[in-house]
Each structure stands twice: as structure tokens, then as C-alpha cells.
C-alpha positions as a Markdown table, in Angstrom:
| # | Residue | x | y | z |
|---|---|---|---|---|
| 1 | Unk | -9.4 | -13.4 | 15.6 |
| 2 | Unk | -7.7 | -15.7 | 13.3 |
| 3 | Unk | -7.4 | -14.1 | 9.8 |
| 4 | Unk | -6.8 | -16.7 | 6.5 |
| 5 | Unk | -6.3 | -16.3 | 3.2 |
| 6 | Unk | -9.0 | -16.6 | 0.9 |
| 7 | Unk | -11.9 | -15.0 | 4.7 |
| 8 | Unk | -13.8 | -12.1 | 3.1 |
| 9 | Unk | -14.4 | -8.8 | 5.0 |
| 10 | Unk | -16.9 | -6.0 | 4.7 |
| 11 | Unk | -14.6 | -3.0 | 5.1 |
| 12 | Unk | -15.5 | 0.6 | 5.2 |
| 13 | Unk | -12.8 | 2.8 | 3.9 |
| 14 | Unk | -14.5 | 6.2 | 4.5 |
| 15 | Unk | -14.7 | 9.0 | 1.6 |
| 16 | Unk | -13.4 | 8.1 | -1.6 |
| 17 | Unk | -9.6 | 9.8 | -2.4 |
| 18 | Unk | -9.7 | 10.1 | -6.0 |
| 19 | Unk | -10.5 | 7.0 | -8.0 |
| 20 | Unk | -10.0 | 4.9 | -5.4 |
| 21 | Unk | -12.7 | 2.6 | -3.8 |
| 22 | Unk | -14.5 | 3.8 | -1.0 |
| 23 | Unk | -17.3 | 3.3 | 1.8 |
| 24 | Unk | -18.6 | 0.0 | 2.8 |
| 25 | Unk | -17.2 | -3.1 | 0.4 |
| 26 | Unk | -16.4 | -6.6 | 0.7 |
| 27 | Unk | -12.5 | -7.6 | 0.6 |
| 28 | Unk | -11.0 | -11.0 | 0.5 |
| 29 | Unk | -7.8 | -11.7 | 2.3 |
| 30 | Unk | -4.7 | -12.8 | -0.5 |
| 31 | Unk | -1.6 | -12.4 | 1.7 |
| 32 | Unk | 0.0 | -15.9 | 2.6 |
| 33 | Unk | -1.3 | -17.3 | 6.0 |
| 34 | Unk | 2.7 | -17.6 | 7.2 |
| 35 | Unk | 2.5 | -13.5 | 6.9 |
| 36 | Unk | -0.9 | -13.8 | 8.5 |
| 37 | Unk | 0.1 | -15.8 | 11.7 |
| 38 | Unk | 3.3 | -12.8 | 12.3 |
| 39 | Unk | 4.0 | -10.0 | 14.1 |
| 40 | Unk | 3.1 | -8.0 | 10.7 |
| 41 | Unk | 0.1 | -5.7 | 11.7 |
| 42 | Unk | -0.8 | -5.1 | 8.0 |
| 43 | Unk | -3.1 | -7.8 | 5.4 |
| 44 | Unk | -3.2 | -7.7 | 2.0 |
| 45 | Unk | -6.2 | -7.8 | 0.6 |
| 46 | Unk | -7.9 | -7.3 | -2.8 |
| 47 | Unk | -11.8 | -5.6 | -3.7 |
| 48 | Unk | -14.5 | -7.0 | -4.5 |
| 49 | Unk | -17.3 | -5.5 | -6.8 |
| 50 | Unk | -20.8 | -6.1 | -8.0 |
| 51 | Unk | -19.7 | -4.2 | -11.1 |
| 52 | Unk | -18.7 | -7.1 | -13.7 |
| 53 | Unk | -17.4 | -4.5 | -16.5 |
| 54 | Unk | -13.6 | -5.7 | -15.0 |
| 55 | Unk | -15.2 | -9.4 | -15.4 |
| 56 | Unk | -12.6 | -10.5 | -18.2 |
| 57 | Unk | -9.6 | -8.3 | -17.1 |
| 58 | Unk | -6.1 | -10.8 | -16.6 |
| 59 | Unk | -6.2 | -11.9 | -13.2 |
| 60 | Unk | -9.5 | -11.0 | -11.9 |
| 61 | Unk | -11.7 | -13.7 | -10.1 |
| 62 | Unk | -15.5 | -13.9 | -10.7 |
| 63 | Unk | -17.6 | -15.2 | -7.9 |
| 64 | Unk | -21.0 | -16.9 | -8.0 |
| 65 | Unk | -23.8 | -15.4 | -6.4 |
| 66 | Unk | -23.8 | -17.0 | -2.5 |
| 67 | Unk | -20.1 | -17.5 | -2.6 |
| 68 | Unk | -18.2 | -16.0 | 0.2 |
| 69 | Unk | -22.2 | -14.8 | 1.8 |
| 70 | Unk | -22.4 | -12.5 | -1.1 |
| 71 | Unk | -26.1 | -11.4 | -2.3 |
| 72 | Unk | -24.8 | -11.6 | -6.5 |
| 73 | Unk | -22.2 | -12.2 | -8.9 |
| 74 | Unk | -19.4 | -10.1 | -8.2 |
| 75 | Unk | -15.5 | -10.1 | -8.9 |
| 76 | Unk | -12.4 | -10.4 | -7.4 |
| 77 | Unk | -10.8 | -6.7 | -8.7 |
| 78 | Unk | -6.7 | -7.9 | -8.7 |
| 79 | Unk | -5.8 | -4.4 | -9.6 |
| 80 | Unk | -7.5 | -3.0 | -6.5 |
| 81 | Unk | -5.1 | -4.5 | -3.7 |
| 82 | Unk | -4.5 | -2.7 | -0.4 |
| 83 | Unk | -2.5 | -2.9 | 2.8 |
């Protein structure tokens, strides 16, 4: 499986540890294809929620409903980014 910046995944990261984001959620991929197409068995990636209230935050990316095959409006969460 090829994997490019910018492909959204559904990824289920189990019980929640704190604050942090859990269970099933979509992702997109924002490390650089080069890093992608390596030997590096980690990808960056960043959340994406149905909850708008981090809409206006610096950085964060709102996506129409149907973008990426999602079912609303949702937003790229920046300040959510995993390995």
C-alpha cells in the first residue's frame, strides 16, 4: 500500500489516555511523501474532528462536508499530530 500525504485514514486508537483522542477517527497523512516512500516505519499524521469549536484555532484546516469521503464538516485538529 502506497501511503501520500494529504490520504485520510479511519484509525482506531483504543481507550482514551487522558485527554488524548481515542477510538475510531479519521486522520490525514501530513509527513512529506520522500519520508513516506523510506524505510521509516512511522507516519505523521494529524486528527480530524466533527467538533468545529477548534474551527478558528491558527493552523487548523476546515473541510467541507464530502471532502476526503467525510459525512460533515469537520476540521483538520494541527495540535493533535501523532506518530
Amino acid at each position: 500500500m502506497v501511503i501520500e500525504q494529504g490520504d485520510v485514514f479511519w484509525i482506531d486508537l483504543g481507550e482514551p489516555i487522558g485527554s488524548e483522542p481515542a477510538y475510531l477517527h479519521p486522520y490525514v497523512i501530513v509527513q512529506n511523501d520522500i519520508f513516506n516512500r523510506s524505510r521509516i516505519n512511522t507516519i505523521v499524521v494529524c486528527l480530524i474532528t466533527s467538533n468545529l469549536k477548534r474551527a478558528d484555532a491558527p493552523g487548523n484546516i476546515i473541510l467541507k462536508k464530502g471532502e476526503a469521503n467525510l459525512s460533515k464538516k469537520c476540521v483538520v485538529n494541527v495540535s493533535q499530530i501523532f506518530t
